[in-house]
N, C-alpha and C positions, 0 to 999 in steps of 0.2 A: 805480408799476406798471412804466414802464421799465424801471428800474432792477432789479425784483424780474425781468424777464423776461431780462438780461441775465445776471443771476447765474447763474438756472438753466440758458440757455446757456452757460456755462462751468463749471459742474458737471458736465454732463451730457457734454462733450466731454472734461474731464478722465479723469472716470469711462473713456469709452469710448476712451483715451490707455492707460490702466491697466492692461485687462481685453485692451486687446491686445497691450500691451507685454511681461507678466505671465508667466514660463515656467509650462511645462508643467506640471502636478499632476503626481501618482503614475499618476492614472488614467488620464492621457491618454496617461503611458508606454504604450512597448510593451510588450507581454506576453514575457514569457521562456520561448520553448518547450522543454520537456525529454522525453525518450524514455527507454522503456524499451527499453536496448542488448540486453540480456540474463537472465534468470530462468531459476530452479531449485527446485522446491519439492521435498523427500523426507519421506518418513512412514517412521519406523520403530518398529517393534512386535516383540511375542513372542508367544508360546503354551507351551501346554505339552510342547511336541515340539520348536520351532527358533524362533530369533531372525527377522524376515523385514523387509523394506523395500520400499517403492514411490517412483518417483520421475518428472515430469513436467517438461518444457522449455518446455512449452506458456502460458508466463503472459502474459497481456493485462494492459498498465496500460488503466485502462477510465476512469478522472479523476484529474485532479492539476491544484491552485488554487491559486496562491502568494498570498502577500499584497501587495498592489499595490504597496508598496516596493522590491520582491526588484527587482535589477539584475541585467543579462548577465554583468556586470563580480562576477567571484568568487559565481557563484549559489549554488556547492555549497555552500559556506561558511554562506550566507545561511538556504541552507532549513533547516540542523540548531540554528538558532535557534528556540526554540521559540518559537509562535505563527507564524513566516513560512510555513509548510507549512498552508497551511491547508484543504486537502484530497488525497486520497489513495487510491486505491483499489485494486486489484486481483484477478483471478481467474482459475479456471486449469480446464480444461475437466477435469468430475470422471472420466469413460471414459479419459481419457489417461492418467491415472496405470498405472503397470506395472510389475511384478516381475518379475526375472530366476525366480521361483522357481514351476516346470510347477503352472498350476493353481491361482493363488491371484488371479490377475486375475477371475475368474469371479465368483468369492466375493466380494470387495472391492467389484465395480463394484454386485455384487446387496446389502450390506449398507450403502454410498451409495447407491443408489436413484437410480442415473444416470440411467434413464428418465426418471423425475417431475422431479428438479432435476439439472440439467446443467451447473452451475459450482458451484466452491467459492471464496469471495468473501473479500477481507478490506475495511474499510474504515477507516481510521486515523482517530482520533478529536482524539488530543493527542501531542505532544507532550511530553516532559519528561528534565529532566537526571537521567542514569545517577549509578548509585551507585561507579560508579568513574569515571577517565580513559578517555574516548573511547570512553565507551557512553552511547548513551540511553534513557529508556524509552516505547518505544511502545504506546499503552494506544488499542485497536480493536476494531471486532467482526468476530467471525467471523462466516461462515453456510456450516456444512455440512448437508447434506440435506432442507436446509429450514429448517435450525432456527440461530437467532441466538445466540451469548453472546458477552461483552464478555472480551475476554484482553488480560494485557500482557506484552511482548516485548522481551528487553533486546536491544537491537540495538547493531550493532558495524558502522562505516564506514571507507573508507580511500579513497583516491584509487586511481583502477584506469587508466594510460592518460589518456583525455581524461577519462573519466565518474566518477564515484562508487561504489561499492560498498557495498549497504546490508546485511548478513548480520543472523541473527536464529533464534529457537528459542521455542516454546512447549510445554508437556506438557498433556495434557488428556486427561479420559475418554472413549471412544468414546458410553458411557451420556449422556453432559450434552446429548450432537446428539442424541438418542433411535436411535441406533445400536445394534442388536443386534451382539457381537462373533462376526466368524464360525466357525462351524464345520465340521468336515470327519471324514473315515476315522468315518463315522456315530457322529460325536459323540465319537471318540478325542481328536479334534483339538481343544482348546479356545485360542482366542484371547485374550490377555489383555486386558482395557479400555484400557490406559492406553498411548498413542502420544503420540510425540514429531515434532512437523512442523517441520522446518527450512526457510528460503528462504536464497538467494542471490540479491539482485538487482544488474546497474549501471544508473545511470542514466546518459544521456549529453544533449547538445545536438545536435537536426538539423545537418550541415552542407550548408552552400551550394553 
């Protein structure tokens, strides 16, 4: 019985020798904070009268979750690996959007239904290698005016300064959000469905 009580005193000291000799997990690293430096979102469209465009500064990163591996040391590098990105978010106040073009803010804000829902949201979902050199593909959901669909975005990065630069494009029907296309000069005016929303984002690291 001694004997047996002895053991398990030095087991158990061994053990707790280990446990705190032991570095750090992943988890107990620090967290790698990243900022959103900069954003750009434009929407351009047609009708059957003139080409027309909206564009916003206004983007909020609103979540971003790396994978407990990601280091300070070369982040940028780290998160275009897929799977290290492991969340992502963005949105951009839907009323901010604006046309240099007399008259089409009105219309825009009233066929977003900026009242009822006041952001337009993306959320990145994966991850995944581009079909060329130094594109990826980002496959997320939108939500304009309430309404959800899944889109993917071949996205284009570069080193911008200290931050990253993430650029990007998608096409989509106004119809798929349940977007009626607006119109105007009492119905002269017809809007075509089909816009094209570009972002420019950087990302950067807080400094001290």
């Amino acid at each position: 019985m001694a004997y047996r009580h002895v053991a398990l005193t030095v087991l158990t000291t061994a053990l707790g020798f280990l446990i705190t000799a032991a570095p750090a997990t992943s988890q107990d690293a620090m967290r790698v904070p990243l900022t959103l430096a900069s954003g750009r979102v434009t929407i351009n469209g047609s009708s059957n009268v003139h080409e027309w465009t909206a564009q916003t500064s206004k983007v909020r990163l609103t979540r971003i979750q790396l994978a407990p591996s990601v280091t300070a040391a070369g982040v940028f590098e780290q998160i275009l690996t897929p799977g290290l990105l492991e969340g992502f978010e963005i949105a951009i106040p839907a009323a901010s959007l604006s046309s240099p073009k007399e008259g089409l803010d009105k219309n825009m804000h009233k066929a977003l239904k900026v009242q009822q829902f006041a952001d337009i949201t993306f959320r990145l979902v994966r991850l995944e290698p581009g079909a060329t050199t130094g594109t990826l593909k980002g496959v997320g959901v939108l939500k304009i005016a309430g309404v959800e669909r899944e889109v993917t975005l071949t996205l284009k990065t570069a080193r911008k300064d200290a931050g990253l630069a993430v650029s990007g494009e998608v096409g989509l029907l106004m119809t798929d959000f349940g977007i009626e296309p607006p119109k105007a000069m009492l119905g002269m005016l017809k809007t075509d469905p089909k816009i094209t929303i570009t972002f420019e984002t950087v990302l950067g690291v807080p400094t001290t």
